[in-house]
C-alpha positions as semicolon CSV with decimal commas, in nm:
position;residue;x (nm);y (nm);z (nm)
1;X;2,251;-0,525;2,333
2;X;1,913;-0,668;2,377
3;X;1,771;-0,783;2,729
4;X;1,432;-0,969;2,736
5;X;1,259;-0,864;3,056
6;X;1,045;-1,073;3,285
7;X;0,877;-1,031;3,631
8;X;0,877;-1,347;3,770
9;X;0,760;-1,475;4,158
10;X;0,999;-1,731;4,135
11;X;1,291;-1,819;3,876
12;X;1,625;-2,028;3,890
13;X;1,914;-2,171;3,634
14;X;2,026;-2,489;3,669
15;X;2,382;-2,616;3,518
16;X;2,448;-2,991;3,549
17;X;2,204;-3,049;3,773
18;X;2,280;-2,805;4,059
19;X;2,105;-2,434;4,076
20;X;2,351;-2,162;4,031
21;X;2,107;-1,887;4,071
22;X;1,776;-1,831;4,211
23;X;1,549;-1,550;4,282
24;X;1,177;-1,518;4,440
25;X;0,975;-1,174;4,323
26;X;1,202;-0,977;4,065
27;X;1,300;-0,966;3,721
28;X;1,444;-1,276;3,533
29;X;1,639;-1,118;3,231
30;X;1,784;-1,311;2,919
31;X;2,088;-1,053;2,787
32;X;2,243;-1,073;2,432
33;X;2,531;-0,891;2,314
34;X;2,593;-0,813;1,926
35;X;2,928;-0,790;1,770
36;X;2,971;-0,379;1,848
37;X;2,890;-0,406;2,174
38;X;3,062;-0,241;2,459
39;X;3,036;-0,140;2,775
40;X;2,879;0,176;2,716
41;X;2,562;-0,023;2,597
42;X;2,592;-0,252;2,912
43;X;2,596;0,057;3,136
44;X;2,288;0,233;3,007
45;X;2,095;-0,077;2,966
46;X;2,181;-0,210;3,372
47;X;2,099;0,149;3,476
48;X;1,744;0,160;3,275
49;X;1,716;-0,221;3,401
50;X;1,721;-0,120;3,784
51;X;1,486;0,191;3,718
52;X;1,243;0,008;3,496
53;X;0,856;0,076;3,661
54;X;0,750;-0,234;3,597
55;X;0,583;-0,358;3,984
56;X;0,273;-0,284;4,146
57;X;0,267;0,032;4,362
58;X;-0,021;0,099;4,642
59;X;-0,273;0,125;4,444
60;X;-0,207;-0,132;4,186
61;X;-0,035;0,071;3,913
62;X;0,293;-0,046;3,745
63;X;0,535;0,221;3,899
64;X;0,776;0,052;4,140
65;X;1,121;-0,015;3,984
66;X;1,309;-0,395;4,114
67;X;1,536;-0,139;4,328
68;X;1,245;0,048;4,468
69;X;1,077;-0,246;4,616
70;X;1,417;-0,421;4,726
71;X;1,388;-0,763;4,483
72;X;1,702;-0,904;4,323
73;X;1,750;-0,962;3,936
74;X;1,831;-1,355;3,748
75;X;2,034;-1,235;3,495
76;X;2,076;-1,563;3,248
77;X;2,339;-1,474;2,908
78;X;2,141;-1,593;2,581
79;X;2,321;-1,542;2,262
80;X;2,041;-1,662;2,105
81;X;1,845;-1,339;2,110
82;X;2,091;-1,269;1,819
83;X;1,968;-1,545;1,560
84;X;1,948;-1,435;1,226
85;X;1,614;-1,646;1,135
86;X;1,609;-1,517;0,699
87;X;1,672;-1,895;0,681
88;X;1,475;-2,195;0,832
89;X;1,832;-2,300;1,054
90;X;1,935;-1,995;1,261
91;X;2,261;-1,810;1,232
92;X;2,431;-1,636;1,514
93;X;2,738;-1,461;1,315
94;X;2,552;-1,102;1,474
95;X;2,580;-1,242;1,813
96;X;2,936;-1,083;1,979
97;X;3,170;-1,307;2,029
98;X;3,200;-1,529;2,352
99;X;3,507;-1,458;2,510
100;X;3,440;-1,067;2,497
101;X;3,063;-1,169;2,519
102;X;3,150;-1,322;2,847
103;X;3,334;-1,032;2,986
104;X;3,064;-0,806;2,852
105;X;2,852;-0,996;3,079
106;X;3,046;-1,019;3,372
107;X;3,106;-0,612;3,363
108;X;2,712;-0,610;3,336
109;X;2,606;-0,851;3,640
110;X;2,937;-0,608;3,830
111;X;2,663;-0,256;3,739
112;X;2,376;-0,404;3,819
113;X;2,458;-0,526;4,172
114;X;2,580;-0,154;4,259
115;X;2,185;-0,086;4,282
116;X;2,046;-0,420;4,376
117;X;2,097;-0,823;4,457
118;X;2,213;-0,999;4,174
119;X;2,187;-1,373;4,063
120;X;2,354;-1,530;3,768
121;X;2,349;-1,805;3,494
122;X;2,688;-1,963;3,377
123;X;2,794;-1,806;3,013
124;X;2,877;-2,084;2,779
125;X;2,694;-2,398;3,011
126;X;2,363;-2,585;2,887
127;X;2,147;-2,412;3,125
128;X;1,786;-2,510;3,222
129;X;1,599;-2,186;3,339
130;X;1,287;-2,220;3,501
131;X;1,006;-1,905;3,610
132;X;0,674;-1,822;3,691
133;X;0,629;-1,502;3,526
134;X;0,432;-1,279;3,717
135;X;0,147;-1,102;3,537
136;X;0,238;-1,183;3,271
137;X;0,479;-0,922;3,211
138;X;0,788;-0,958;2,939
139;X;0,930;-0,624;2,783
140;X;1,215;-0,606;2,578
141;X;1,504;-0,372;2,587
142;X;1,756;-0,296;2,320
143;X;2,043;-0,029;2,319
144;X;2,198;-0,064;1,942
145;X;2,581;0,031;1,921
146;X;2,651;0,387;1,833
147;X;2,246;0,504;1,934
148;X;2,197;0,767;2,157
């Protein structure tokens, strides 16, 4: 499972021309599933998502988590973060499949709003995300299948 981090001031998802999620100060977060995995990943990575240190505290140091400081999270499903590029036209054969991909995601967005506001992009739509990234800060979480 792979999640691609960003503190944003401001991001949204648009499907079809109408915004179906929309958040101001907090983390926008592309998430990718491979083909192994399962919920276990999905419940590590939303628990290290909501305690990530990643906002200004006091005096200006990165050590507030998105739950500490009460912001919400734009989670936005991207299968693409699975693209096998060894050739010049990508192949997605690692990404997991999208019906379970899809349910994987759904039981993710469900953890993460136990600790905090939660917005969401539409699995499967052509989606136009927009952000101001804030800093700029991007970090990039994985949790492999099987790893510890």
């Amino acid at each position: 499972m792979k999640l691609v981090v960003q503190r944003v001031s401001h991001s949204s998802v648009e499907v079809d021309g109408e915004i179906v999620g929309e958040i101001d100060n907090g983390l926008m977060v592309l998430v990718g599933f491979g083909q192994n995995d399962t919920e276990k990943e999905a419940d590590y990575l939303a628990k290290k998502l909501v305690k990530l240190r990643i906002f200004k505290d006091e005096i200006g140091r990165m050590n507030k988590s998105v739950k500490d400081i009460g912001a919400k999270l734009l989670l936005v499903p991207q299968f693409t973060l699975y693209a096998s590029t060894k050739k010049n036209r990508p192949s997605f054969h690692k990404a997991l499949s999208p019906d379970k991909a899809t349910e994987l995601f759904d039981y993710f967005a469900e953890q993460c709003s136990q600790h905090v506001d939660v917005e969401t992009g539409t699995f499967g739509a052509y989606m136009k995300v927009d952000l101001l990234n804030d800093g700029p800060v991007t970090i990039l979480l994985e949790k492999e299948y099987g790893e510890d």
